[in-house]
C-alpha positions as CSV (number, residue, x, y, z in Angstrom):
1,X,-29.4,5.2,6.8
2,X,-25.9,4.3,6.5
3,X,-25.7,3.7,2.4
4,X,-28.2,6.6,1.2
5,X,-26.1,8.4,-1.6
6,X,-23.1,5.8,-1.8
7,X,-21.0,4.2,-4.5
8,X,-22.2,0.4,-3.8
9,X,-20.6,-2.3,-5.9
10,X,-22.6,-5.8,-6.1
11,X,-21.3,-9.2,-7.4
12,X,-23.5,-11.8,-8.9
13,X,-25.9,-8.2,-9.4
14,X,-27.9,-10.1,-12.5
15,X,-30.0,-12.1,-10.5
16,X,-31.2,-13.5,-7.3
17,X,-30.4,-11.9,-4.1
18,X,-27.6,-10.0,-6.0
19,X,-30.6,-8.4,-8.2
20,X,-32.8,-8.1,-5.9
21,X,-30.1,-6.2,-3.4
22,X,-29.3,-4.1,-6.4
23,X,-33.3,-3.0,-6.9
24,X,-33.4,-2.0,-3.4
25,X,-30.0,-0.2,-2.9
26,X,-31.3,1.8,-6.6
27,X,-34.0,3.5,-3.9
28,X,-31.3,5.2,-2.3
29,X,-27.6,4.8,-3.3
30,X,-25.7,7.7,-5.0
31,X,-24.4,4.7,-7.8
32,X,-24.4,1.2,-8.3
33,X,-21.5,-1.2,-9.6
34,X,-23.1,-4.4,-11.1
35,X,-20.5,-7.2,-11.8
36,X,-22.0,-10.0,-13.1
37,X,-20.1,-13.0,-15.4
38,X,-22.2,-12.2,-18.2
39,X,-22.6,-9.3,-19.7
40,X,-26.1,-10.1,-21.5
41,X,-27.4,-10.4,-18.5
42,X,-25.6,-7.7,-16.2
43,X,-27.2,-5.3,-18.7
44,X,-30.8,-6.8,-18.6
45,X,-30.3,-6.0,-14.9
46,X,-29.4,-2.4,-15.2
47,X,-32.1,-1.4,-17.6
48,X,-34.9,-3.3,-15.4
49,X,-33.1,-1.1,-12.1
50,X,-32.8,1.9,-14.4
51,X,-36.5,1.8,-15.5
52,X,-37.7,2.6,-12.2
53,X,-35.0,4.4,-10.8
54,X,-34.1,6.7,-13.8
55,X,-32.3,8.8,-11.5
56,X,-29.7,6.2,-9.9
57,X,-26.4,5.9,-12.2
58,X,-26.2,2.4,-12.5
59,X,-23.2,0.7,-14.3
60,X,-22.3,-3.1,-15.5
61,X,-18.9,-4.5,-15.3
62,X,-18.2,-8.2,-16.5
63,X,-15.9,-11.2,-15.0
64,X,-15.3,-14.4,-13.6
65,X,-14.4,-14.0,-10.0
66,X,-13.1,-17.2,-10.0
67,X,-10.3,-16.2,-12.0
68,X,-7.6,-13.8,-10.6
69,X,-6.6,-12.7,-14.1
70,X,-10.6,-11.5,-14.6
71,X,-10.6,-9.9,-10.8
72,X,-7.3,-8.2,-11.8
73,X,-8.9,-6.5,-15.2
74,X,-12.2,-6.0,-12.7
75,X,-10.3,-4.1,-10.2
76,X,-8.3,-2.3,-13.1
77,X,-11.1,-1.2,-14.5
78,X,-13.0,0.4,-11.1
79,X,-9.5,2.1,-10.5
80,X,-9.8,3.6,-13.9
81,X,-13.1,4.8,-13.5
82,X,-14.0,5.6,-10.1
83,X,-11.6,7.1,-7.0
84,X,-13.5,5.5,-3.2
85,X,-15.8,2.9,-3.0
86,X,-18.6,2.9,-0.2
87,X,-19.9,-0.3,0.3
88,X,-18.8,-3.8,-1.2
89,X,-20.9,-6.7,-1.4
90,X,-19.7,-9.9,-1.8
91,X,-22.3,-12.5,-2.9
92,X,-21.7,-13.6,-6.1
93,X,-21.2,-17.7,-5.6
94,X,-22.4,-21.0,-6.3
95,X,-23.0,-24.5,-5.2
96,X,-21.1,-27.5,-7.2
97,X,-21.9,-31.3,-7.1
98,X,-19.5,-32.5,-9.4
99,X,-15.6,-31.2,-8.6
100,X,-14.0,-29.3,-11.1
101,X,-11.0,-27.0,-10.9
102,X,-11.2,-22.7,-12.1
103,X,-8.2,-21.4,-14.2
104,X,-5.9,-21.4,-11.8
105,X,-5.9,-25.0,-10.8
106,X,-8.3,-24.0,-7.6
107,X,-11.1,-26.3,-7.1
108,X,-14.0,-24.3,-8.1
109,X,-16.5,-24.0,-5.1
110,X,-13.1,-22.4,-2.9
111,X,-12.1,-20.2,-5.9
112,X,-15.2,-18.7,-6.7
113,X,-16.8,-18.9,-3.1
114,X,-13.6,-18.0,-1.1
115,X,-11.0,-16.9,-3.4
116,X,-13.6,-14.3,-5.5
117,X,-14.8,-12.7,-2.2
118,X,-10.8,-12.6,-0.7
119,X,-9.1,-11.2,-3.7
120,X,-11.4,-8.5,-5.2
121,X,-12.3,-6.8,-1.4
122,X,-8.0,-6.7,-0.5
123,X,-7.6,-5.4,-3.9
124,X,-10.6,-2.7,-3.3
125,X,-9.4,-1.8,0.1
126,X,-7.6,1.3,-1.0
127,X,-10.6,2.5,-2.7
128,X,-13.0,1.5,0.4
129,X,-10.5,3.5,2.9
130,X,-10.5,6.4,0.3
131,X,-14.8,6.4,1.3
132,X,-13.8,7.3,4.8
133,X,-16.4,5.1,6.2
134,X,-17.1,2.0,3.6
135,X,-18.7,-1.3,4.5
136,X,-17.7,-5.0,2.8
137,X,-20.7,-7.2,3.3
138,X,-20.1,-11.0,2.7
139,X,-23.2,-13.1,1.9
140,X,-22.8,-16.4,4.0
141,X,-25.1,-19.3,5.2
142,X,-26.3,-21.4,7.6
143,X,-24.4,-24.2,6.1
144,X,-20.9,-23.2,7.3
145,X,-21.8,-25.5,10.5
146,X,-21.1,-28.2,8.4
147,X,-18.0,-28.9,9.3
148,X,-14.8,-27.5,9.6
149,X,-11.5,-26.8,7.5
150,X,-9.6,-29.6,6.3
151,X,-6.2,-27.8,5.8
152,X,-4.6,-30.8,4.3
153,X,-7.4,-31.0,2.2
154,X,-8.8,-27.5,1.0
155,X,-8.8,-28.3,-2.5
156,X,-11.0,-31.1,-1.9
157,X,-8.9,-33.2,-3.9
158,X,-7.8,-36.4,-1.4
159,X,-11.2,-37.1,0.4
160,X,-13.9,-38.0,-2.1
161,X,-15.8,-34.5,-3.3
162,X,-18.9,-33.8,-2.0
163,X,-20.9,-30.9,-3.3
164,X,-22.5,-29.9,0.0
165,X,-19.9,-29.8,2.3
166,X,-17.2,-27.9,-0.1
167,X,-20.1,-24.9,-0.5
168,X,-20.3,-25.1,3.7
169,X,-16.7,-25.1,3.9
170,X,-16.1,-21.8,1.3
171,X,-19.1,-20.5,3.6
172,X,-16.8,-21.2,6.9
173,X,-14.9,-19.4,4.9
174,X,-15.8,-16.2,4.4
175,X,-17.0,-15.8,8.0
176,X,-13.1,-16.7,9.2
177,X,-11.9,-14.1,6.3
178,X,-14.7,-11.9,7.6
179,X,-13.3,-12.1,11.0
180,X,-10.0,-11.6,10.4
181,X,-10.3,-8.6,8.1
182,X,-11.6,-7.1,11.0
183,X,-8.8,-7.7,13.1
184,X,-6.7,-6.1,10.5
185,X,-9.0,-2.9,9.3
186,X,-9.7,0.3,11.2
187,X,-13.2,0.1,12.2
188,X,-13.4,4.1,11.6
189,X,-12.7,3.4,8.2
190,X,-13.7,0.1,7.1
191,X,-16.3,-2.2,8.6
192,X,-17.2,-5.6,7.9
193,X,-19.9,-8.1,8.0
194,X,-20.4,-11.7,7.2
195,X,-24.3,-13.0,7.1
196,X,-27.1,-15.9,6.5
197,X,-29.3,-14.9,4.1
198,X,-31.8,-17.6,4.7
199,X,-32.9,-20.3,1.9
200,X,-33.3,-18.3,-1.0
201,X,-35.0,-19.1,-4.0
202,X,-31.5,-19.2,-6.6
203,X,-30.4,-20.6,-9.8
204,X,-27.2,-20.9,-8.1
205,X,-26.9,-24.4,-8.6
206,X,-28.0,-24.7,-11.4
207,X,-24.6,-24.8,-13.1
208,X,-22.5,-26.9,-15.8
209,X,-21.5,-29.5,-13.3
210,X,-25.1,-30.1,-12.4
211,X,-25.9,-33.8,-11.1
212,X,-29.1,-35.2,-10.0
213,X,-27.9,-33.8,-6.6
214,X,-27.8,-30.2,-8.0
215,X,-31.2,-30.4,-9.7
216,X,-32.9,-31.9,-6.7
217,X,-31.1,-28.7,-4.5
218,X,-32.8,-26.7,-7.2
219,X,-36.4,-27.7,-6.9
220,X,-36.1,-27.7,-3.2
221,X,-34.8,-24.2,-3.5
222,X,-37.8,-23.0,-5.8
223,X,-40.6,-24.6,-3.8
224,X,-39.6,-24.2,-0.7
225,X,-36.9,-21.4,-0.5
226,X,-37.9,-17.2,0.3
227,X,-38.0,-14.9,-2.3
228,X,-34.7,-13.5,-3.2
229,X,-36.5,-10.0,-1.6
230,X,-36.1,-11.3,1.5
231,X,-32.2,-12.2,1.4
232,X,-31.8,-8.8,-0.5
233,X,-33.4,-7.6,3.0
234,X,-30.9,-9.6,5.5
235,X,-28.1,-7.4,2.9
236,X,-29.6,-4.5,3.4
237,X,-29.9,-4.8,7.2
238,X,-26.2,-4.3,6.9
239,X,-26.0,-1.8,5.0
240,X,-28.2,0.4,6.3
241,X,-28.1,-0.1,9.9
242,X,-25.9,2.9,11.3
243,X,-23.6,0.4,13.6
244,X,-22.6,-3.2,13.1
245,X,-20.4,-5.4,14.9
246,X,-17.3,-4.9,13.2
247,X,-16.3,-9.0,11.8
248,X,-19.8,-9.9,13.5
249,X,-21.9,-12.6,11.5
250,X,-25.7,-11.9,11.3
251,X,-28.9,-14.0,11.0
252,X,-32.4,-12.9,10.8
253,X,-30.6,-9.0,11.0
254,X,-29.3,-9.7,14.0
255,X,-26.3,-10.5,15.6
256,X,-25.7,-14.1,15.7
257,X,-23.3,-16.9,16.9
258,X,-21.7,-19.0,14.4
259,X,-20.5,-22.1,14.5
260,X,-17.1,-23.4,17.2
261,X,-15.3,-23.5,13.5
262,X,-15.7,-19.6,12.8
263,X,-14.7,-18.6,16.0
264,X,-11.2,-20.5,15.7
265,X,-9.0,-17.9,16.0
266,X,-6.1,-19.4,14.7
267,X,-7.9,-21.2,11.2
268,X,-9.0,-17.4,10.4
269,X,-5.4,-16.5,10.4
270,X,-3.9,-19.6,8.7
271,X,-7.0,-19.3,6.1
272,X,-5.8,-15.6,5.7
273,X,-2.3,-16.6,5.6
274,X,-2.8,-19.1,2.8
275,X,-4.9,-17.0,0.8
276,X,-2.3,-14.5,0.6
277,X,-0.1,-17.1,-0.8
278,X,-2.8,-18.1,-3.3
279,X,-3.5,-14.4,-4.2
């Protein structure tokens, strides 16, 4: 098993699949990193984990990954306290039906979706290729086949907003960063992963800029949606197996093909290209 006895870090670790990732990685892992937004509820989290796995050090850091000056404090802070990182997952996110923009002027969905999962694991990639042998696991979906990136529109701010494609779009968009990371990173020493965790119960949309579109996403998601176990499982598949497909994108933990729009080459570069910029 891969991640037995590593330093795993989690965002969006209070609840849903990143909880629930959290609880099963506590079996096993040497530490665990919670970040969650808030910290009420990052240490709920940790004492629920630490309850039944007294053993595991478990520890709670709190920001906004949509906010660079919060991911910059974040990453300050690991720095401080801890010198290689293992494994990194990326899940923390959230659908939006109403458009709004994060503190940088971003629109929200890209910032937090995208931008959150772009800067904190290029500002971590020191740490994860001090590990030796790290992983950085990026929570996808299904939904990236939605369409493809409008580059004269990524900030969804020209064409009318629409809640549902901007989440598929920052979706394409962590498979395309996904990809090209890997293009980029020793495979010895980093590998990386993009995946579908299927439809997840999640209070992800349940969020201040709710609408009668989010709420009705909601209840579909509570009666019909898995248990967050199971997209906690589809993580772990990742982490655990001994090989993956360095920049492959899994479904149902197992390779997969996604969409003609992640496997443009040259979008995953001008994405990464921009994002620099941004970052």
């Amino acid at each position: 098993m891969f991640s037995a006895g590593k330093r795993i870090i989690i965002t969006g670790a209070s609840s849903g699949i990143g909880f629930a990732t959290a609880f099963r990685f506590a079996q096993y892992a040497g530490e665990l990193i919670l970040i969650s937004r808030n910290q009420d509820r990052g240490e709920t989290a940790r004492k629920i984990i630490q309850t039944q796995y007294p053993n595991t050090p478990v520890h709670v850091l709190t920001a906004d990954l949509s906010s660079p000056v919060s991911i910059k404090e974040l990453v300050k802070q690991i720095n401080t306290r801890w010198h290689s990182v293992d494994v990194l997952v990326n899940n923390a996110g959230g659908i939006f039906f109403q458009r709004f923009e994060s503190i940088d002027g971003l629109e929200y969905t890209f910032s937090l979706n995208h931008m959150g999962y772009f800067r904190l694991a290029i500002k971590l990639l020191p740490l994860l290729e001090a590990a030796g042998a790290a992983r950085i696991i990026n929570v996808s979906s299904v939904l990236h086949r939605l369409a493809p990136l409008d580059f004269s529109d990524l900030q969804h701010s020209v064409q009318p907003y629409r809640g549902f494609f901007a989440y598929g779009r920052s979706k394409l968009a962590n498979i395309l960063f996904t990809r090209e990371l890997a293009k980029r990173t020793d495979p010895r020493i980093i590998q990386a992963a993009s995946l579908h965790p299927g439809f997840i119960q999640s209070n992800f949309a349940s969020n201040p800029a709710g609408s009668l579109s989010g709420h009705i996403f909601q209840i579909l998601s509570l009666v019909f949606g898995s248990s967050p176990v199971v997209g906690s499982a589809a993580v772990a598949f990742l982490a655990e197996s001994p090989h993956i497909e360095h920049g492959g994108y899994y479904s149902n933990n197992s390779l997969s093909i996604p969409s003609k729009y992640a496997r443009d080459e040259a979008a995953a570069q001008r994405l990464w290209d921009i994002s620099m910029e941004l970052a």
